[in-house]
C-alpha positions in Angstrom: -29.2 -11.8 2.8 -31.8 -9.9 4.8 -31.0 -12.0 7.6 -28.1 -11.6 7.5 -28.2 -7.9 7.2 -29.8 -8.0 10.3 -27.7 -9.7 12.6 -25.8 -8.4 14.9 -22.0 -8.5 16.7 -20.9 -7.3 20.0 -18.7 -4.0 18.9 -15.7 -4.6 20.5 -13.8 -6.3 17.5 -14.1 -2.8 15.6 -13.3 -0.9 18.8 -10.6 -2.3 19.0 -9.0 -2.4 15.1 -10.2 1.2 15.5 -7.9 1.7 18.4 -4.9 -0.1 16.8 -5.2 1.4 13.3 -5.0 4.9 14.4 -2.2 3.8 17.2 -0.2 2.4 14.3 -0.7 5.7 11.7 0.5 7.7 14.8 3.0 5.7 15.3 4.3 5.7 11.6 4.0 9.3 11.7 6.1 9.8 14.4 8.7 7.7 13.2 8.8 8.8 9.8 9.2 12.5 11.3 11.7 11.7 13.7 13.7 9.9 10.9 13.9 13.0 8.5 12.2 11.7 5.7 9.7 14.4 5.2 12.2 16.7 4.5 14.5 14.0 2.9 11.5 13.1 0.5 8.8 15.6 -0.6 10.7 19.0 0.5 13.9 18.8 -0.5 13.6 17.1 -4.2 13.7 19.4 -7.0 10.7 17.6 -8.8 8.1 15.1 -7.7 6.5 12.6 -10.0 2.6 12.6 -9.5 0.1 10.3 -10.1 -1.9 10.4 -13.5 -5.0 12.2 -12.8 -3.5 13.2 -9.4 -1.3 16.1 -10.6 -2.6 18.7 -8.4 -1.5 16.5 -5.4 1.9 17.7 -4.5 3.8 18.6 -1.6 4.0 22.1 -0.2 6.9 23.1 0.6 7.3 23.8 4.6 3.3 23.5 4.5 3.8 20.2 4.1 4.8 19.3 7.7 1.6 20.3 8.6 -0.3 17.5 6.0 1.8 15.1 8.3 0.7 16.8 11.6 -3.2 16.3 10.5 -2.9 12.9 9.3 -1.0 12.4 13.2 -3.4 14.1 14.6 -6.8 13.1 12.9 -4.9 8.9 13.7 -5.0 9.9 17.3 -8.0 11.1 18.1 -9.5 8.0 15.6 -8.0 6.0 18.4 -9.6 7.9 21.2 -12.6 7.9 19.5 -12.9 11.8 19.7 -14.7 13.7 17.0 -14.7 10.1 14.7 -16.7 10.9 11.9 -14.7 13.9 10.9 -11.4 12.7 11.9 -11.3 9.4 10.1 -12.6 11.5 7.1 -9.8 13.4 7.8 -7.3 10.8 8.5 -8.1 8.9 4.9 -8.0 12.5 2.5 -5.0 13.4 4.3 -3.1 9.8 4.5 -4.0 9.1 0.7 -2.6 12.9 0.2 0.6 11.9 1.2 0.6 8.7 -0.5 -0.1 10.4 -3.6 2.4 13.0 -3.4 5.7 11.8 -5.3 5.0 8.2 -7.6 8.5 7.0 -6.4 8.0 6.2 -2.7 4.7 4.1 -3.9 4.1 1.5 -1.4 1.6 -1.5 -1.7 0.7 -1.2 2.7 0.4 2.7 2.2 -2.5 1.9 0.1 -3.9 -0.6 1.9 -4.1 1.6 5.2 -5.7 3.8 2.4 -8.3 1.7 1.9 -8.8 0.4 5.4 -9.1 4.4 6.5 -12.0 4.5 3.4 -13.7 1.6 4.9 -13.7 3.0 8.8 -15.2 6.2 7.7 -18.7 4.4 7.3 -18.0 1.9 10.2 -19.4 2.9 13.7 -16.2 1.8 15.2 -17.2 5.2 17.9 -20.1 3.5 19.6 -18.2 1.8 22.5 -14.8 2.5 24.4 -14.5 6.2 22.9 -14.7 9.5 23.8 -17.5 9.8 21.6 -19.8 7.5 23.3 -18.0 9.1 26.9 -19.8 12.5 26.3 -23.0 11.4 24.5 -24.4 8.5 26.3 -26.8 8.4 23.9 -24.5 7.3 21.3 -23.0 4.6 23.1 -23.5 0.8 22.0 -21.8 -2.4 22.6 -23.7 -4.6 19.6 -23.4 -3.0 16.1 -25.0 -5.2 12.8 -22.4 -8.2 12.0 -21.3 -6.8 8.2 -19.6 -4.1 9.9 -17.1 -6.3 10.7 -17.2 -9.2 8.3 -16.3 -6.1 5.7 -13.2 -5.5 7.4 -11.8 -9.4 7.3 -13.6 -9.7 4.1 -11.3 -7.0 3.0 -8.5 -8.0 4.8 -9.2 -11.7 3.0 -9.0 -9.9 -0.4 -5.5 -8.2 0.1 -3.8 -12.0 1.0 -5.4 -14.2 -1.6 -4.9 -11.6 -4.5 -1.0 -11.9 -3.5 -1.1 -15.1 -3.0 -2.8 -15.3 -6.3 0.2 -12.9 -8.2 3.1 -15.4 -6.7 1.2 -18.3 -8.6 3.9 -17.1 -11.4 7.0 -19.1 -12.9 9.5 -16.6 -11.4 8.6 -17.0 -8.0 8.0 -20.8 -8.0 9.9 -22.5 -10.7 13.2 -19.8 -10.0 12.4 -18.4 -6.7 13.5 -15.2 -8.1 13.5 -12.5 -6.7 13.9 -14.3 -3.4 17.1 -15.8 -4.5 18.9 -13.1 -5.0 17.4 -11.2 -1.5 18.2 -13.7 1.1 21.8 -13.9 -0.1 22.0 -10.6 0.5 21.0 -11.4 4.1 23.7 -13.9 4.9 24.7 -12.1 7.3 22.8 -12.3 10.1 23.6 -14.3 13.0 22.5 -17.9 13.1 20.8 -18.1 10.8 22.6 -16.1 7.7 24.8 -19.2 6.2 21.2 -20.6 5.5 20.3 -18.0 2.8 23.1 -18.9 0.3 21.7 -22.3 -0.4 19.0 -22.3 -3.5 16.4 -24.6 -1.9 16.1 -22.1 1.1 14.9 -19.4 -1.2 12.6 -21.8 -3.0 10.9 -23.2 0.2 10.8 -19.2 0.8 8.9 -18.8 -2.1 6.9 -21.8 -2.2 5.7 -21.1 2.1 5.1 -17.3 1.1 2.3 -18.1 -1.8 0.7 -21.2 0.3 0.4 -18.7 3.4 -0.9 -15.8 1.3 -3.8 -18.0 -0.2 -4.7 -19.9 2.8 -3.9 -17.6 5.7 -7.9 -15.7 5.1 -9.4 -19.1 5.9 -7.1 -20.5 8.5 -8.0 -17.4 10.1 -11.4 -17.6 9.4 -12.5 -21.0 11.3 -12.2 -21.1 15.5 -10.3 -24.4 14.8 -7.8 -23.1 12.8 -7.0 -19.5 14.0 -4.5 -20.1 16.9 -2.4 -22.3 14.2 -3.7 -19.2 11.4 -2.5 -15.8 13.9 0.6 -18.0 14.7 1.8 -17.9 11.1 0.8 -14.2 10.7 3.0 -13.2 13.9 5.9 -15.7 12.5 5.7 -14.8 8.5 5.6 -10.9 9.4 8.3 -10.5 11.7 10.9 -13.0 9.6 9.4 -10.2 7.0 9.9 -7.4 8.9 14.0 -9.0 10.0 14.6 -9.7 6.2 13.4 -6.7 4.9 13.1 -3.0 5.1 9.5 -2.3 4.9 8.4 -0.5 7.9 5.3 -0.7 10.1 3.4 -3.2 7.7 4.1 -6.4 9.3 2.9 -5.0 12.1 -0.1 -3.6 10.8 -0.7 -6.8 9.3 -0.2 -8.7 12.5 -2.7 -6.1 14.2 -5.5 -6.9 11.7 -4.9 -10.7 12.2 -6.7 -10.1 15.2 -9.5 -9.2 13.8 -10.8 -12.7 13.0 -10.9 -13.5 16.7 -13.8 -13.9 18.9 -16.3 -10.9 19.7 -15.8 -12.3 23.3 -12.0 -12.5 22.9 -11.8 -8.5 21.7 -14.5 -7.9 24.5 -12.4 -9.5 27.3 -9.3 -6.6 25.9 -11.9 -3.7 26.3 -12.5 -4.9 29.7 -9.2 -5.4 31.0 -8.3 -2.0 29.4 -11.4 -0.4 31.2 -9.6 -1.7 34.2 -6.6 -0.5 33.8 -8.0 3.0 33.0 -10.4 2.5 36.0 -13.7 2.9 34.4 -17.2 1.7 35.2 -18.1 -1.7 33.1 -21.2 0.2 31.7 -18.6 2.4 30.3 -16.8 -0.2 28.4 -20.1 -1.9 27.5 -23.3 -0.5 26.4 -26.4 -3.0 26.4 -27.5 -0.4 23.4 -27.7 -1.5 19.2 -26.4 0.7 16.8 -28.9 1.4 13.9 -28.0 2.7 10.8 -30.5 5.5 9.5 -33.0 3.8 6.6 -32.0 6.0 3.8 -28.0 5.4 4.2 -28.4 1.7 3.9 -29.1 2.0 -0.1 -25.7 4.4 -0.1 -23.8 2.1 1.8 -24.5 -0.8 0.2 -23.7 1.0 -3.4 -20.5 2.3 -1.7 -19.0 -1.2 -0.5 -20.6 -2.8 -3.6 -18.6 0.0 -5.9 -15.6 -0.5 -3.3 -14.9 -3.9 -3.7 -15.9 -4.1 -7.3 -12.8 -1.9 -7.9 -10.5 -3.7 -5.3 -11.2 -7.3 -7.5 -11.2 -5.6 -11.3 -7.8 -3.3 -10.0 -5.9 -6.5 -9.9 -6.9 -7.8 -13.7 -6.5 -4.8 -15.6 -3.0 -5.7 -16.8 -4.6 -8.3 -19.0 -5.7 -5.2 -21.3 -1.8 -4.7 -22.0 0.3 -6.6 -24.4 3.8 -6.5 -23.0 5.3 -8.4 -19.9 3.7 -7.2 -16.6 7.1 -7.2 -14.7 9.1 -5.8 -17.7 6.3 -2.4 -18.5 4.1 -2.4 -15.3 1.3 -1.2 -17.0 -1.4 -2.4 -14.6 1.1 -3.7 -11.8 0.7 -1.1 -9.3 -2.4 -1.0 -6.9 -3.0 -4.9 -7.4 -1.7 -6.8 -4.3 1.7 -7.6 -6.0 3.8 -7.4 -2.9 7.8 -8.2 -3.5 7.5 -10.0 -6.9 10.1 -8.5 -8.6 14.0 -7.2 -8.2 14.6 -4.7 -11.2 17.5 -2.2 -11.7 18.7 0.0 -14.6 19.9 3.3 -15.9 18.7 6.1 -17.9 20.5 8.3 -20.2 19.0 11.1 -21.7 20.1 13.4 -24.4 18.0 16.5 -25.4 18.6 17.9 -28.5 16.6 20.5 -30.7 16.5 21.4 -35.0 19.6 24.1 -34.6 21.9 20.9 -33.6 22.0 21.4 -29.8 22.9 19.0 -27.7 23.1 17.8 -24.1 23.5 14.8 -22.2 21.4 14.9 -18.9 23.0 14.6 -15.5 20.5 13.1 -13.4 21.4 13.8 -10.2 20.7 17.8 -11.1 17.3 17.4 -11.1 16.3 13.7 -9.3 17.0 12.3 -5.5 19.0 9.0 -5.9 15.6 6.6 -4.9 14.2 9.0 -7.4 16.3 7.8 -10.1 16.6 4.5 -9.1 12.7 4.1 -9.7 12.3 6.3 -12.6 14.9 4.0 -14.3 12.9 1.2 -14.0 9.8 2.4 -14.6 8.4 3.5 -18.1 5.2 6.3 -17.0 8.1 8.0 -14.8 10.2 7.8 -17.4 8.4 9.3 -19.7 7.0 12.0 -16.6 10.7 13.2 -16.9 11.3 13.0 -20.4 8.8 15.7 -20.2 10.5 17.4 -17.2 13.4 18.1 -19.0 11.8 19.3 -22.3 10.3 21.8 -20.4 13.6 23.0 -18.3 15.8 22.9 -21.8 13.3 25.0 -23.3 13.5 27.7 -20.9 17.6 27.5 -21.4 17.3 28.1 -25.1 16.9 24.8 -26.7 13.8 25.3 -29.6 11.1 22.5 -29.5 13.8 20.3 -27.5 13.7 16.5 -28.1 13.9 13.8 -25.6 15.5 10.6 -26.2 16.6 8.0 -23.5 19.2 5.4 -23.7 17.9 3.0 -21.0 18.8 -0.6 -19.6 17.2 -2.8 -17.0 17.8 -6.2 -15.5 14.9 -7.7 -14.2 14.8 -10.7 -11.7 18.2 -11.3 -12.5 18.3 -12.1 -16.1 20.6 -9.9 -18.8 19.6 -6.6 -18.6 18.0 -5.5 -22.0 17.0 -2.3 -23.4 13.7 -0.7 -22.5 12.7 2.1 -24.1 12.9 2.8 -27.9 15.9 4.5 -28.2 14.7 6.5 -31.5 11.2 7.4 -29.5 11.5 11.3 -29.1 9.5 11.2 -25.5 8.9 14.7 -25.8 5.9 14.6 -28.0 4.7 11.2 -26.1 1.5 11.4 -24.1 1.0 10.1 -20.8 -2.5 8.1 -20.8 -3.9 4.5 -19.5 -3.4 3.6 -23.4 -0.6 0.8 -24.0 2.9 2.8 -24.8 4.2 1.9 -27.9 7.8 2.8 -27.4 8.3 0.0 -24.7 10.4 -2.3 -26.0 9.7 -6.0 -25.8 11.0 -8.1 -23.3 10.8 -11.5 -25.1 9.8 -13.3 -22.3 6.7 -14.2 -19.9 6.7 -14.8 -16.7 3.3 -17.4 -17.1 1.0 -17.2 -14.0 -1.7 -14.4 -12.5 
């Protein structure tokens, strides 16, 4: 281990993920901007539904174009390498700010770039091809020590085979559910369309997407393998990306494929783009080490060792909970469980108090339509606007109101079944990381990890 510690690794492979990752958060900004969906989701919705033990993160009204324009900015200059320490500091608090403003736009590649942003704040991904390294010569180095790097793809390693590892489920590979019922949905595209309304297409879907997700870590990991590896990351990610509407993260993922490549391979990039911005080659590469400080290595080790403690016991804690993971999702979210599961519903609440009042809830009054649509599914949010509305009708009259739901959700295509206790008054419910009682069982298991 203390050899290893020591070794070292031309910089240029975390130059340039540094370059990439904050050219993709820019990007993303931008585009979610230009698209209207800051105002369309955390400005214009009546209520937000926060994370538990992140309640004071909210949006801010108009104040919270200007969360957006810091995470933009603080991306950029992470790129340039301007000012790094503090702007990827800055870039993670205020990424994970917006991630953790409203439960219902929860995505499993926001918090990836999350955690990646964590990671680069202890990384000296500055030290060559930066604007850091441009003003303080000093600073500049082209060789930096070998973990700072293998953290990354060890990382990067994690997220795949702990997805690959939550397929390994009888949904996904004895039905091919929900695949089954997404590709016909795609039959439309050209060419290729008529393909996605035969069954065996979904299942080879199913049965490709766990293989790739277990082995793609270690096809990318050996030279002899990685051409054959990066070609199934570019091909799985943009058939993703054409299939379904998830944004920038197959193309985040495609950037951090290159990680696993050569140091000489991510050299001969910062050369050719020291060419093309017409700078000296002692610019581009320093002949210099980068050193971490002796007291910071005990930190950092604790830090990474804390990090990725969390990041494989995250992905388990579901086994603490009695009921169906896919039917309560108590332990499902932060856990690598990308796409596993098609549910839909509605909830029907009726708020009623001791005098005999009563009210049937309209929804729409208070909740966005994706706002609904998740909260119907979902039990915590459920019971986050149970609560909601036992405040509201309290203020209009009602005397300790009562909360009761009349809900109904089909999962992976099955009969849809009731899912929360229709005699439960949610009102004097708690929200905690305890099991919640009132779920109803599904009575049925999808067997797997």
């Amino acid at each position: 281990m203390k050899a290893y510690l020591q070794k070292t690794t031309a910089a240029s492979p975390l130059v340039v993920f540094r370059i990439m990752l904050g050219l993709l958060v820019f990007i993303s900004i931008i585009r979610f901007w230009s698209k209207g969906w800051i105002q369309a989701l955390y400005i214009e919705p009546y209520y937000f539904f926060s994370f538990y033990g992140f309640e004071f993160v909210h949006p801010l009204g108009d104040y919270t174009y200007v969360i957006f324009i810091i995470c933009g900015f603080s991306a950029l200059l992470v790129a340039l390498g301007l000012f790094y320490r503090v702007a990827s500091i800055v870039l993670f608090l205020s990424f994970t700010y917006i991630e953790l403003m409203d439960k219902s736009t929860y995505l499993n590649h926001y918090y990836f770039v999350s955690m990646v942003c964590f990671l680069m704040i202890f990384l000296p991904a500055h030290t060559s091809f930066s604007l850091d390294a441009f003003r303080n010569k000093h600073k500049a180095a082209g060789q930096i020590p070998c973990w700072c790097v293998d953290v990354l793809k060890g990382f990067i390693g994690l997220v795949y085979v702990f997805a690959g590892l939550a397929k390994v489920n009888s949904d996904w590979l004895l039905h091919a559910q929900p695949l089954r019922l997404w590709l016909v949905a795609r039959n439309d595209l050209p060419v290729i369309g008529f393909l996605f309304n035969k069954t065996w297409i979904a299942f080879l879907f199913s049965w490709v997407g766990c293989i790739y997700d277990l082995t793609i870590p270690f096809l990318l990991f050996y030279r002899s393998t990685r051409l054959f590896g990066y070609g199934a990351v570019v091909v799985f990610h943009l058939l993703t990306s054409l299939l379904f509407p998830i944004g920038m993260f197959p193309y985040i993922m495609i950037g951090t494929g290159l990680l696993f490549f050569s140091a000489d391979f991510h050299t001969k990039i910062l050369v050719w783009l020291g060419q093309w911005f017409k700078l000296a080659i002692d610019q581009v590469l320093s002949p210099e080490t980068y050193t971490y400080p002796n007291f910071t290595k005990p930190i950092l080790l604790s830090i990474f060792v804390i990090f990725f403690a969390i990041q494989v016991i995250m992905p388990f804690r579901y086994l603490f909970y009695p009921d169906e993971l896919f039917w309560a999702e108590e332990g499902y979210r932060f856990s690598w469980r990308v796409m596993l599961m098609e549910k839909a519903g509605y909830a029907q609440f009726t708020i009623k108090d001791k005098s005999g009042k009563q009210v049937i809830v309209n929804n729409t009054v208070f909740l966005t339509p994706l706002q609904e649509k998740m909260m119907s599914t979902q039990p915590d949010m459920i019971l986050q606007y149970a609560h909601l509305l036992r405040d509201y009708y309290a203020e209009q009259g009602f005397k300790s109101p009562q909360v009761y739901v009349d809900s109904y959700v089909v999962l992976n295509g099955r009969l849809g079944k009731p899912l929360i206790d229709p005699e439960t008054d949610l009102a004097q419910e708690k929200d905690s990381f305890y099991h919640k009682t009132w779920i109803l069982p599904f009575c049925y298991e999808s067997k797997g990890l």
